[in-house]
C-alpha positions as CSV (number, residue, x, y, z in Angstrom):
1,X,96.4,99.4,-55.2
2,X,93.0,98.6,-53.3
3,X,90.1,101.2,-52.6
4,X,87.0,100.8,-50.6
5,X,84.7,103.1,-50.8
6,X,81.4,103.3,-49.1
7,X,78.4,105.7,-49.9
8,X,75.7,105.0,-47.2
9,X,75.0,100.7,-47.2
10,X,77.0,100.3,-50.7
11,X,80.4,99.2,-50.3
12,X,82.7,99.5,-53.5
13,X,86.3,97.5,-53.8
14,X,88.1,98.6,-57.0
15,X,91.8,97.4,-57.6
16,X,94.8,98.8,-59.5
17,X,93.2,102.1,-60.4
18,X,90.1,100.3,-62.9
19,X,87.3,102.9,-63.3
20,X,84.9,100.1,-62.7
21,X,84.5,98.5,-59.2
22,X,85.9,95.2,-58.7
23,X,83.8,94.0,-56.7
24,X,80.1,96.2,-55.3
25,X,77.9,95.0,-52.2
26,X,75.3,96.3,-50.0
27,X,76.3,96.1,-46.2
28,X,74.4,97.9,-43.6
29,X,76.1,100.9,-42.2
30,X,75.1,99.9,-38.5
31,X,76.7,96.6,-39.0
32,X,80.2,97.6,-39.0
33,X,80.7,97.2,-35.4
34,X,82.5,100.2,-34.7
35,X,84.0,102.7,-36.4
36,X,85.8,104.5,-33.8
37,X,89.3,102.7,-34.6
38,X,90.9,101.6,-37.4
39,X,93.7,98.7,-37.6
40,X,95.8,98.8,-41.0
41,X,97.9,95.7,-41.5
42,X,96.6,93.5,-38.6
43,X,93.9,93.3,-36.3
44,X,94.1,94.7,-32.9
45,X,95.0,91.7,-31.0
46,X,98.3,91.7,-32.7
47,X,97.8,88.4,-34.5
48,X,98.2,88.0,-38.2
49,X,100.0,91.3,-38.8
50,X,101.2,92.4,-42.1
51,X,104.5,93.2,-40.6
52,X,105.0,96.9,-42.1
53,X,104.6,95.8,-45.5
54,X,101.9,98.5,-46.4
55,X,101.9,102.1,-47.8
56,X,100.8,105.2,-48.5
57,X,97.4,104.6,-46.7
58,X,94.3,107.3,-46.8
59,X,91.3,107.6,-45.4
60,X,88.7,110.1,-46.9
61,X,85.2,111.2,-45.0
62,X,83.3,111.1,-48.1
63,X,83.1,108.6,-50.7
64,X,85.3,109.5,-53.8
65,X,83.9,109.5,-57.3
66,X,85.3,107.0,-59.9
67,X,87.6,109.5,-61.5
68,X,89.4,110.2,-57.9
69,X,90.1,106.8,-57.4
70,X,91.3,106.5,-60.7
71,X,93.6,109.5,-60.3
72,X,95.5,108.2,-57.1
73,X,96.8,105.0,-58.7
74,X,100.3,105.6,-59.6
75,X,101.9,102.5,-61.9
């Protein structure tokens, strides 16, 4: 179970439902080079694909709070 979560240039990854972020990093909005397309399990040329082998994908418009990340984990 893996969450990122950003609120304006901070950029959250927390793993297997922890309350507490993993790992927390500043990263520019503007630098994301894009945003209009997402690729889940590969990149969009088609090389290094995860072959299906993902699930139950969200994405949110607004960052979630600590307790709603915390609440989708499901052991």
């Amino acid at each position: 179970h893996v969450v990122f979560a950003r609120d304006g240039d901070t950029v959250r990854i927390y793993l297997n439902g922890q309350k507490k972020p993993e790992l927390s990093f500043n990263l520019p909005a503007g630098k994301s080079g894009g945003g209009d397309q997402f690729f889940f399990g590969g990149r969009c040329d088609n090389v290094s694909n995860w072959e299906g082998r993902l699930d139950e994908i969200a994405v949110y418009d607004r960052p979630l709070s600590e307790e709603e990340i915390v609440s989708l984990f499901v052991q």
